[in-house]
N, C-alpha and C positions, 0 to 999 in steps of 0.2 A: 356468587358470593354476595351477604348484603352486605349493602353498602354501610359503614361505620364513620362517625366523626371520631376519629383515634386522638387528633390535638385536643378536642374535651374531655375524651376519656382519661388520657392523662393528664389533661388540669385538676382532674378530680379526684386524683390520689396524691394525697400529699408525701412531699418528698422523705421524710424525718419521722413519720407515725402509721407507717400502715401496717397493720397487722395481715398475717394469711387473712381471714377472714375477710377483713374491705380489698386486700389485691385479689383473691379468688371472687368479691362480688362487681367488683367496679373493673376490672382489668379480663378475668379469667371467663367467666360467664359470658359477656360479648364476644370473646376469643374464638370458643366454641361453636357459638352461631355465627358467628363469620365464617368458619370454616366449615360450614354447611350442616351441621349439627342442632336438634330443635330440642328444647324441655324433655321432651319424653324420652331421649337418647342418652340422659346422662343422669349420673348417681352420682350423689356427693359422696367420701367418707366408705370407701370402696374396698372391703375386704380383700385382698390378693391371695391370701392364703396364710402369708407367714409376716401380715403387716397390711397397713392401710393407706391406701392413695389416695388425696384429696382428689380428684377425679378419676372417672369411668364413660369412657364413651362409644356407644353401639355406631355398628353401621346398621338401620333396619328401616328399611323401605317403605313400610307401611305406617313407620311413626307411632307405632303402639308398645308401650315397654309394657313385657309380659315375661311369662315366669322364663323366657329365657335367656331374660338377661341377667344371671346370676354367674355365669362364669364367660371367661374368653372375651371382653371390651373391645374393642377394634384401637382405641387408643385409649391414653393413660397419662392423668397431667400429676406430677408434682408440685406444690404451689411455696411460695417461700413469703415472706416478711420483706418489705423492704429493709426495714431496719428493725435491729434487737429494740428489747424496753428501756434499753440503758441508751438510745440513739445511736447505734453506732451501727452503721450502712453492712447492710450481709450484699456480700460480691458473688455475681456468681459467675464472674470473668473466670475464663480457664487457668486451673491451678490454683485458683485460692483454694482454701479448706475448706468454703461453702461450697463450692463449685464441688470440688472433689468428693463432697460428705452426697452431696444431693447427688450428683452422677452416681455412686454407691447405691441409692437410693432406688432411684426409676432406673436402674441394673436389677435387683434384684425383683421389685414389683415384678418387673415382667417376663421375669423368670418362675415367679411363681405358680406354684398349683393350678392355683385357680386363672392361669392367663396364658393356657400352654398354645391358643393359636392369636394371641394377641401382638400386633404387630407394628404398632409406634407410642413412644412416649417422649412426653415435654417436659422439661423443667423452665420455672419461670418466677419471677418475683415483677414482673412487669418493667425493670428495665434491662433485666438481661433475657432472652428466651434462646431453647436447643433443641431444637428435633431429634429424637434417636430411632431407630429402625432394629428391630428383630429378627434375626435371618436365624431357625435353629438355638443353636444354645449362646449365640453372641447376640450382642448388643452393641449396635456401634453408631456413630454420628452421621446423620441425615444434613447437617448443618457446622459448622461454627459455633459458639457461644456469640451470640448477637447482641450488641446494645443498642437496647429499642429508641429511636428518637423520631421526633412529628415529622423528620422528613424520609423517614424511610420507611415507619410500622405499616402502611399501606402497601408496602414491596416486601417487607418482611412476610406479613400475614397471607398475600396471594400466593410469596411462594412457597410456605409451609404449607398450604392448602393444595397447590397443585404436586405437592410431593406424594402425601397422605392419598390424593384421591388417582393417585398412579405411582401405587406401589413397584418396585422393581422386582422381579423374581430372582434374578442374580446375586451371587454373594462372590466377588471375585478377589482372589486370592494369589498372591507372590510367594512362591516357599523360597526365602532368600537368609543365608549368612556370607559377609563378608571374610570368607573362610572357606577356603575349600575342602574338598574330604570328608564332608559333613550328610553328604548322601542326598542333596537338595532334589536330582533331576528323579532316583529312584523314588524318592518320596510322593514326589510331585504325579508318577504314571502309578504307583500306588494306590493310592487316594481319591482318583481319576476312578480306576477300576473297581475300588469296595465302592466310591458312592453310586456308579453306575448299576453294582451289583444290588444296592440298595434300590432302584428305583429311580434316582436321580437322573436329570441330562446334563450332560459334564460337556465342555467345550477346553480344551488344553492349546495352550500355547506356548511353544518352543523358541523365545526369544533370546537363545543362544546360536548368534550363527556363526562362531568361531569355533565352537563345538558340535552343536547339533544332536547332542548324545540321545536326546528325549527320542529325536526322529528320529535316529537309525535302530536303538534300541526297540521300537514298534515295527520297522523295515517299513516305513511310507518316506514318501517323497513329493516333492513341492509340484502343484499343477501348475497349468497355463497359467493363473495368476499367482502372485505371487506373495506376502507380505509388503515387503516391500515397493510394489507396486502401489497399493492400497494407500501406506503411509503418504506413498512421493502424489499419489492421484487421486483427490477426495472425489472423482466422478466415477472409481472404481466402486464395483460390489462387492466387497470384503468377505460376504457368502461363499464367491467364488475359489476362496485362498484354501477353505476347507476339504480334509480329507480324512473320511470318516474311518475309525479303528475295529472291527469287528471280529468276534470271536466265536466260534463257535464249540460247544464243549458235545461230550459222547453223551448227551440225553436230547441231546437236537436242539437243547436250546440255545439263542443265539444273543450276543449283548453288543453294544457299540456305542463307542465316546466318540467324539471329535477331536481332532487335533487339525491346526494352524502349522505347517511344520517348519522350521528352521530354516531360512534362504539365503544360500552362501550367498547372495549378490550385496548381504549388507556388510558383510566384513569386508568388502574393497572400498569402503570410505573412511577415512578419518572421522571420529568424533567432531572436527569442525565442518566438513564436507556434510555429515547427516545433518547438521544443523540447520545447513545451507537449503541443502537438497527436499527436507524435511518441513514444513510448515507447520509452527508452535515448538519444532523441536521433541522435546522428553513429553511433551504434552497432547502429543499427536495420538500418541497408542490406547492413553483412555478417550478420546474422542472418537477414534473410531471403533473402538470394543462397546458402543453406546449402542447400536442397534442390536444387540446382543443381550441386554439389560433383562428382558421380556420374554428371552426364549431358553433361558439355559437355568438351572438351579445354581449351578457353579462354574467357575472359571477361572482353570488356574494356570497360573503364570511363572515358566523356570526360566532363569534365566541368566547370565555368568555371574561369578563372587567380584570380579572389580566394581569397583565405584566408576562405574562409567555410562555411556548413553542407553546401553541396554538395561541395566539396573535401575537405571534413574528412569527412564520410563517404565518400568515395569511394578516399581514402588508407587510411582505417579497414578499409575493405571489402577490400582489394587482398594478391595476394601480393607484387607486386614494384612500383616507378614506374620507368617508359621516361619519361626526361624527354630532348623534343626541345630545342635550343639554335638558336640560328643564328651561323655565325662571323665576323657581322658585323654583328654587334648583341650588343654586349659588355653591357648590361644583362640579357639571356638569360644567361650566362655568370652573374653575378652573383646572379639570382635561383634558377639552378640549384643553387649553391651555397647559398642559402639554404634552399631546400626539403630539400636535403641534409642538414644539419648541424643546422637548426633543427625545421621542421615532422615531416618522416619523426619523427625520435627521439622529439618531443612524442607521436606515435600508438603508436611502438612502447610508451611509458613506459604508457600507459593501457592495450594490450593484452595485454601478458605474455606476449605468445608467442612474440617474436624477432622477428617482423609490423610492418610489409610492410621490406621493402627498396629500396634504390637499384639502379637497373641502371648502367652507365656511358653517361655521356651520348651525344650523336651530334647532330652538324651536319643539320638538315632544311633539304634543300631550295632551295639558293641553289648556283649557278656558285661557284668560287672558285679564287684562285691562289696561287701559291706563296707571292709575298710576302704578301698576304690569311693567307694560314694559319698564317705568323710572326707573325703581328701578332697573330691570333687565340691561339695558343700562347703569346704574350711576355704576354696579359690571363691568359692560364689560370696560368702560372706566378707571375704577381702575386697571384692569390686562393690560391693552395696556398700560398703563401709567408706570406701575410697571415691564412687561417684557424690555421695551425700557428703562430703568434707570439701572437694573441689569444685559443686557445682550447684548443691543440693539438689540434685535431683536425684528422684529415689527409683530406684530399680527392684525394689523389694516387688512388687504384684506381680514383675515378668519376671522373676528368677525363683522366687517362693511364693506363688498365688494363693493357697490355703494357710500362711502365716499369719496369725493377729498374736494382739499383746496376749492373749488366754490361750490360744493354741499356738506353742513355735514349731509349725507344722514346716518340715525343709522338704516334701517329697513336690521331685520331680517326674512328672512323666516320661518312664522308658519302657524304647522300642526296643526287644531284644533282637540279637545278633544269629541270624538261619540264615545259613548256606545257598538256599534256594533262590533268595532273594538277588542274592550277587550274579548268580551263574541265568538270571532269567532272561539276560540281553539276549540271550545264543538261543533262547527260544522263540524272539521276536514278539515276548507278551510280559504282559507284566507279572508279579508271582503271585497277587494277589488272583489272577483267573486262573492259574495254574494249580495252587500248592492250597491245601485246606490250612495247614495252620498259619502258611504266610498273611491267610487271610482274616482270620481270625486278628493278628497281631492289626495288620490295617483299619478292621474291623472296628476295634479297640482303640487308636488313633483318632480316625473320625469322631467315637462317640465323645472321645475325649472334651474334644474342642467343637467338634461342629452340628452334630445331630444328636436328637434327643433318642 
């Protein structure tokens, strides 16, 4: 990285008048070349497709920009104003309306057309800055919203640099409602099997071991080492905990995920006993799901409805929560939103890194009709109506994601309700490798939220 005077750099933007313009030439332009980036690598004023990025930046080795760097950037900065013309300071602290209008922003750029294998973007006004990372059709937080100051933008800047130049392959995933009945563990060996089916390499973890359902539902069983081994002994190889799922269908061809399986040895401790026995605690299972980062596309995480040590690491551990609902059982709805609004923000607060997020919910798994869906919608518009009077905070993006003030768009994503799905435990596989249309429904699911 070269080396920058950053307390110059920001002597020389003044606090009260800087327009995009001087924070993209005095703040944003050095940024770039710190982070290993030369002149020829980057475009100002950067078509996306459906909008324009104040930056665009290649990864290309040989430092020649040529015709093809016209689509796909390797990163993507958003640049903001310190302050409006009228003085008054744009925040881009998380949750203001800057904050939330610009995340908006560098969400959609790099989802666009023109940026379909582009895979981080910035937003920045030079004294806030946030890394985002693109895994598929999400976009989520590489970082915190950071406020840059001379004693830190030298640690800030190396470690958005060493993020970008070691991308993670993983996108790791908790399918969790505090509700049970909502179909979390079949979703979860699902989801596993269409992305496996897809191409992907899936690693599954069974962090229910008062249950177990995930394991036994596949018929594997926990090896010589154990999970919990791993967690209590960081000199273990957490490699070894794995026991891989394989299937073989009548055309010879054969597919296999992985699974981590469920280890009764941790339900004979108390919640205060794992604490003890546990080093970091709730915080142990994303530390050591880290070597993991680089080898899997996905990784996902089931694991029981209480608010207890399994949940709370497994939120802790996660990039996103896929929380299933059902739209007929309005208690689901209720504790969605609470896992929302309450428990997510409780882990983001403890981890500092923007970690994990909400996906928007989705109906698992039940028939349902028209007036059923009014009914369900007239509960959803009750909680969005009732978190924003007692809290404001708004629920409307995970209960009606295609809603704006032009379109009152209320459709939710539903899994419908087959037979085959339920009865697939007794086959010892998931129904997604079994049943053509279970699969297709799966199919469906994934594209929804997670692949293009």
């Amino acid at each position: 990285m070269l080396v920058k005077d950053w307390n110059q750099i920001l002597d020389n933007i003044p606090l009260d008048e800087s327009n995009e313009a001087l924070v993209s030439k005095k703040f944003v332009e050095p940024l770039i070349e710190a982070l290993g980036f030369n002149q020829q690598e980057q475009i100002p004023q950067f078509n996306t497709g459906n909008g324009t990025v104040d930056f665009a930046v290649w990864k290309n080795n040989n430092g020649d920009i040529s015709s093809n760097f016209k689509t796909n950037p390797y990163l993507l900065i958003e640049v903001k104003a310190r302050a409006t013309g009228a003085g008054s300071k744009i925040n881009l602290s998380e949750g203001t309306p800057h904050y939330i209008n610009t995340r908006k922003q560098i969400n959609k750029y790099l989802l666009d057309s023109q940026c379909s294998t582009s895979e981080w973007g910035i937003i920045t006004n030079s004294i806030h800055i946030q890394l985002f990372r693109r895994h598929g059709k999400i976009v989520l937080p590489a970082t915190s919203s950071l406020l840059i100051k001379k004693d830190n933008i030298n640690n800030i800047v190396a470690h958005i640099k060493y993020l970008i130049d070691h991308p993670p392959k993983t996108l790791t995933i908790c399918v969790y409602n505090n509700k049970g009945g909502v179909g979390k563990t079949t979703t979860t060996a699902n989801l596993a099997a269409t992305l496996t089916q897809q191409g992907k390499r899936v690693l599954v973890i069974d962090f229910d071991p008062q249950q177990g359902d995930l394991t036994k539902s596949l018929g594997l069983q926990v090896g010589k080492t154990s999970l919990y081994d791993c967690l209590s002994d960081r000199n273990l190889n957490i490699h070894d905990t794995i026991q891989p799922f394989s299937i073989k269908f009548k055309s010879g061809k054969s597919l296999t995920f992985d699974v981590i399986p469920a280890d009764p040895k941790l339900k004979n401790f108390t919640q205060e006993e794992l604490a003890v026995r546990i080093e970091k605690g709730s915080a142990r299972l994303k530390d050591a799901l880290k070597v993991f980062v680089y080898e899997y596309d996905y990784i996902f995480i089931d694991c029981p409805t209480n608010w207890m040590f399994f949940s709370q690491s497994s939120l802790y551990a996660c990039d996103v929560v896929l929380i299933p609902t059902k739209h007929n059982n309005l208690a689901s709805l209720d504790n969605a939103a609470t896992v929302i609004k309450e428990f997510i923000p409780k882990v983001k607060a403890v981890r500092q890194d923007g970690g994990p997020i909400a996906m928007p919910i989705f109906f698992n798994g039940e028939n349902s009709t028209p007036s059923q869906i009014k009914i369900a919608n007239q509960e959803i518009k009750s909680i969005i109506e009732r978190e924003i009077k007692a809290s404001n905070f708004n629920l409307l993006p995970y209960f009606w994601p295609n809603y704006t003030k032009d379109d009152t768009n209320t459709r939710v994503f539903s899994l419908p309700s087959y037979a085959i799905v339920a009865g697939a435990a007794f086959s010892r596989a998931p129904a997604a490798f079994k049943d053509i249309t279970a699969a297709k429904y799966y199919l469906s699911l994934a594209k929804e939220y997670f692949i293009l």
